[in-house]
Phi, psi and omega in degrees: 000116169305152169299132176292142176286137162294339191215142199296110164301303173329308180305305190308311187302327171295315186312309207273344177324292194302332188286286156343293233261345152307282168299327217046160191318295195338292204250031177239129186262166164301297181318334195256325169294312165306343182284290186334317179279336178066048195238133184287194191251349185291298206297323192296317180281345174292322173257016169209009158082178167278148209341309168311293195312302196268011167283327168308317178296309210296341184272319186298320160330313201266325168286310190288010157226309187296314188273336186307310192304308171307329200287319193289327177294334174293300173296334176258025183250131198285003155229156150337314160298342212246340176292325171309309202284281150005267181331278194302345157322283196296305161342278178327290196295310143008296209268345151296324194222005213209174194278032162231059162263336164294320178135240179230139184273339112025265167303322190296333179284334184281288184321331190268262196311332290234318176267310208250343169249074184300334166291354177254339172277337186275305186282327191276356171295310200266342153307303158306331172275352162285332157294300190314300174317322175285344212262301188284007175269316166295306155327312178290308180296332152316343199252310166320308215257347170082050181255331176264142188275157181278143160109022189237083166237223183299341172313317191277012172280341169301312195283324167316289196305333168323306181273344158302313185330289187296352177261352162273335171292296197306323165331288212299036190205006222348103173264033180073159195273003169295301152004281198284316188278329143335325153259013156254001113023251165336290172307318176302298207303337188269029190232340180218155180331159186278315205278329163262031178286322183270000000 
Protein backbone atom coordinates (compact mmCIF):
# COMPACT_ATOMS: atom_id res chain seq x y z
CA UNK A 1 0.00 0.00 0.00
CA UNK A 2 1.46 3.42 -1.02
CA UNK A 3 2.24 6.12 1.37
CA UNK A 4 -0.57 8.72 2.17
CA UNK A 5 0.67 12.28 0.66
CA UNK A 6 1.25 14.81 3.52
CA UNK A 7 -0.30 17.60 1.32
CA UNK A 8 -3.73 18.69 -0.76
CA UNK A 9 -2.51 18.03 -4.37
CA UNK A 10 -4.97 20.77 -5.41
CA UNK A 11 -3.98 23.17 -2.73
CA UNK A 12 -0.64 22.64 -4.04
CA UNK A 13 -1.60 22.98 -7.81
CA UNK A 14 -3.38 26.19 -6.89
CA UNK A 15 -0.14 27.50 -5.37
CA UNK A 16 2.05 26.64 -8.19
CA UNK A 17 -1.00 28.30 -10.73
CA UNK A 18 -0.93 31.51 -8.78
CA UNK A 19 2.94 31.28 -9.05
CA UNK A 20 2.94 30.52 -13.06
CA UNK A 21 0.42 32.93 -13.75
CA UNK A 22 2.30 35.78 -11.74
CA UNK A 23 5.79 35.12 -12.82
CA UNK A 24 5.50 33.10 -15.99
CA UNK A 25 6.71 29.84 -17.03
CA UNK A 26 10.51 31.19 -17.59
CA UNK A 27 11.41 33.37 -14.80
CA UNK A 28 9.36 31.11 -12.28
CA UNK A 29 12.17 28.54 -10.78
CA UNK A 30 11.43 24.94 -9.04
CA UNK A 31 12.52 26.29 -6.20
CA UNK A 32 10.47 29.16 -5.94
CA UNK A 33 7.09 26.72 -6.89
CA UNK A 34 8.18 24.53 -4.01
CA UNK A 35 8.44 27.26 -1.55
CA UNK A 36 4.78 28.50 -2.91
CA UNK A 37 3.43 24.84 -2.36
CA UNK A 38 5.31 24.59 0.42
CA UNK A 39 7.13 21.27 -0.85
CA UNK A 40 10.39 19.87 -0.34
CA UNK A 41 11.49 19.73 -4.39
CA UNK A 42 11.60 15.42 -3.95
CA UNK A 43 7.87 15.35 -2.86
CA UNK A 44 7.07 17.98 -5.79
CA UNK A 45 8.51 15.92 -8.88
CA UNK A 46 7.01 12.86 -7.35
CA UNK A 47 3.55 14.27 -7.49
CA UNK A 48 4.00 16.18 -10.03
CA UNK A 49 6.84 15.16 -12.81
CA UNK A 50 8.70 18.29 -14.17
CA UNK A 51 8.54 21.90 -14.04
CA UNK A 52 6.87 21.67 -17.69
CA UNK A 53 4.20 18.79 -16.51
CA UNK A 54 3.25 21.03 -13.79
CA UNK A 55 3.10 24.26 -15.39
CA UNK A 56 0.33 21.64 -18.07
CA UNK A 57 -1.59 20.86 -15.02
CA UNK A 58 -1.49 24.42 -13.73
CA UNK A 59 -2.84 25.83 -17.21
CA UNK A 60 -5.39 22.79 -17.67
CA UNK A 61 -6.19 23.82 -13.86
CA UNK A 62 -6.70 27.14 -14.65
CA UNK A 63 -9.14 26.54 -17.71
CA UNK A 64 -11.93 24.12 -15.26
CA UNK A 65 -11.83 26.67 -12.88
CA UNK A 66 -10.65 30.74 -13.47
CA UNK A 67 -11.87 30.53 -17.12
CA UNK A 68 -14.54 27.85 -16.96
CA UNK A 69 -16.32 30.24 -14.28
CA UNK A 70 -15.94 33.18 -16.33
CA UNK A 71 -17.06 31.21 -19.77
CA UNK A 72 -20.21 30.16 -17.29
CA UNK A 73 -21.52 34.09 -17.20
CA UNK A 74 -21.64 33.61 -20.69
CA UNK A 75 -23.62 30.57 -21.28
CA UNK A 76 -25.86 31.16 -18.26
CA UNK A 77 -27.63 34.74 -18.95
CA UNK A 78 -31.03 34.71 -19.74
CA UNK A 79 -30.33 36.63 -23.22
CA UNK A 80 -27.14 36.60 -25.34
CA UNK A 81 -26.50 40.14 -24.97
CA UNK A 82 -26.70 40.36 -21.34
CA UNK A 83 -24.21 37.01 -21.19
CA UNK A 84 -21.70 39.01 -23.20
CA UNK A 85 -22.02 41.93 -21.23
CA UNK A 86 -21.82 39.61 -17.71
CA UNK A 87 -18.14 38.05 -19.25
CA UNK A 88 -16.87 41.53 -19.65
CA UNK A 89 -18.26 42.67 -16.65
CA UNK A 90 -16.38 40.20 -14.53
CA UNK A 91 -13.08 41.00 -16.96
CA UNK A 92 -13.02 43.99 -15.58
CA UNK A 93 -13.62 44.02 -12.34
CA UNK A 94 -11.05 40.51 -12.43
CA UNK A 95 -8.57 42.42 -13.91
CA UNK A 96 -8.74 45.69 -11.51
CA UNK A 97 -9.15 44.07 -8.48
CA UNK A 98 -8.94 40.57 -8.58
CA UNK A 99 -5.90 37.94 -10.01
CA UNK A 100 -5.97 38.72 -13.59
CA UNK A 101 -4.40 42.02 -13.07
CA UNK A 102 -1.57 39.53 -14.06
CA UNK A 103 -3.50 39.17 -17.25
CA UNK A 104 -4.74 35.87 -18.35
CA UNK A 105 -2.53 32.67 -17.75
CA UNK A 106 -4.12 31.55 -21.32
CA UNK A 107 -2.52 34.51 -23.48
CA UNK A 108 0.59 34.73 -20.97
CA UNK A 109 1.08 30.83 -22.30
CA UNK A 110 0.23 31.69 -25.91
CA UNK A 111 2.77 34.23 -25.90
CA UNK A 112 5.65 32.53 -23.87
CA UNK A 113 5.04 28.89 -26.12
CA UNK A 114 3.52 29.92 -28.97
CA UNK A 115 6.87 28.91 -30.99
CA UNK A 116 8.86 26.60 -28.97
CA UNK A 117 5.62 24.50 -27.60
CA UNK A 118 3.13 23.02 -29.60
CA UNK A 119 1.58 20.93 -27.11
CA UNK A 120 1.21 23.67 -25.13
CA UNK A 121 -0.03 26.47 -27.98
CA UNK A 122 -2.60 23.67 -29.05
CA UNK A 123 -4.54 23.64 -25.68
CA UNK A 124 -4.27 27.29 -25.18
CA UNK A 125 -5.50 27.30 -28.83
CA UNK A 126 -8.74 25.00 -28.14
CA UNK A 127 -9.40 27.40 -25.01
CA UNK A 128 -9.71 29.64 -26.98
CA UNK A 129 -11.40 28.63 -29.36
CA UNK A 130 -13.84 27.39 -26.84
CA UNK A 131 -14.30 31.20 -25.77
CA UNK A 132 -15.11 31.75 -29.31
CA UNK A 133 -17.96 28.91 -29.58
CA UNK A 134 -19.43 30.43 -26.53
CA UNK A 135 -19.17 34.11 -27.52
CA UNK A 136 -20.87 32.84 -30.93
CA UNK A 137 -24.04 31.03 -29.21
CA UNK A 138 -24.45 34.08 -27.13
CA UNK A 139 -24.42 36.25 -30.44
CA UNK A 140 -26.44 34.07 -32.24
CA UNK A 141 -29.44 34.12 -29.44
CA UNK A 142 -28.86 37.71 -29.19
CA UNK A 143 -29.46 38.17 -33.05
CA UNK A 144 -32.58 35.76 -32.52
CA UNK A 145 -33.99 38.18 -29.24
CA UNK A 146 -33.24 41.56 -31.98
CA UNK A 147 -30.28 42.74 -29.63
CA UNK A 148 -27.66 43.51 -32.58
CA UNK A 149 -27.25 46.33 -34.97
CA UNK A 150 -27.62 44.58 -38.62
CA UNK A 151 -24.93 43.07 -40.54
CA UNK A 152 -23.55 42.00 -36.85
CA UNK A 153 -23.88 38.21 -35.99
CA UNK A 154 -22.11 35.04 -34.62
CA UNK A 155 -19.28 36.11 -37.06
CA UNK A 156 -18.45 38.91 -34.44
CA UNK A 157 -17.18 36.07 -31.90
CA UNK A 158 -13.53 36.09 -33.25
CA UNK A 159 -13.09 39.96 -32.80
CA UNK A 160 -14.69 39.48 -29.04
CA UNK A 161 -11.90 37.05 -28.26
CA UNK A 162 -9.73 39.35 -29.70
CA UNK A 163 -10.28 42.05 -27.83
CA UNK A 164 -10.14 39.78 -24.36
CA UNK A 165 -6.58 38.98 -25.65
CA UNK A 166 -5.98 42.41 -25.80
CA UNK A 167 -7.56 43.35 -22.79
CA UNK A 168 -5.46 40.69 -20.83
CA UNK A 169 -2.34 42.01 -22.82
CA UNK A 170 -3.33 45.40 -21.42
CA UNK A 171 -3.90 43.93 -17.21
CA UNK A 172 -0.66 43.15 -17.22
CA UNK A 173 0.54 47.50 -17.15
CA UNK A 174 -2.40 47.78 -14.93
CA UNK A 175 -4.04 50.80 -16.75
CA UNK A 176 -6.83 51.11 -14.35
CA UNK A 177 -10.45 50.32 -14.54
CA UNK A 178 -11.41 53.53 -16.78
CA UNK A 179 -9.02 52.25 -19.35
CA UNK A 180 -10.00 48.80 -19.56
CA UNK A 181 -13.71 49.33 -19.33
CA UNK A 182 -13.49 51.68 -22.48
CA UNK A 183 -12.58 49.19 -24.65
CA UNK A 184 -14.85 46.87 -23.41
CA UNK A 185 -17.07 49.61 -23.91
CA UNK A 186 -16.13 49.98 -27.04
CA UNK A 187 -16.57 46.21 -28.23
CA UNK A 188 -20.50 46.42 -27.03
CA UNK A 189 -21.09 49.16 -28.43
CA UNK A 190 -19.84 48.32 -31.90
CA UNK A 191 -22.70 44.82 -31.50
CA UNK A 192 -25.60 46.62 -30.91
CA UNK A 193 -28.17 49.56 -32.04
CA UNK A 194 -27.15 52.98 -30.84
CA UNK A 195 -30.55 53.00 -28.73
CA UNK A 196 -29.66 49.83 -26.38
CA UNK A 197 -25.52 50.61 -26.70
CA UNK A 198 -25.60 52.24 -23.16
Amino acid sequence: MGRKRGFDVQDALDAALETFWEHGFDTTSMQSLCRAMGLQPGSAYVAFGSKRDLFVAAVRRYAETVSAEAVALINGAPTGLGGIRAYFAHLVDAMVDGRRRWGCLITNSLVEFAERDPELAGMVRVHLANLQTSFAAALARARTEGDLRPGVGHEAAALLVAVVQGMNVMAKSRPGRQALQAVADAALAGLVPSRTAD
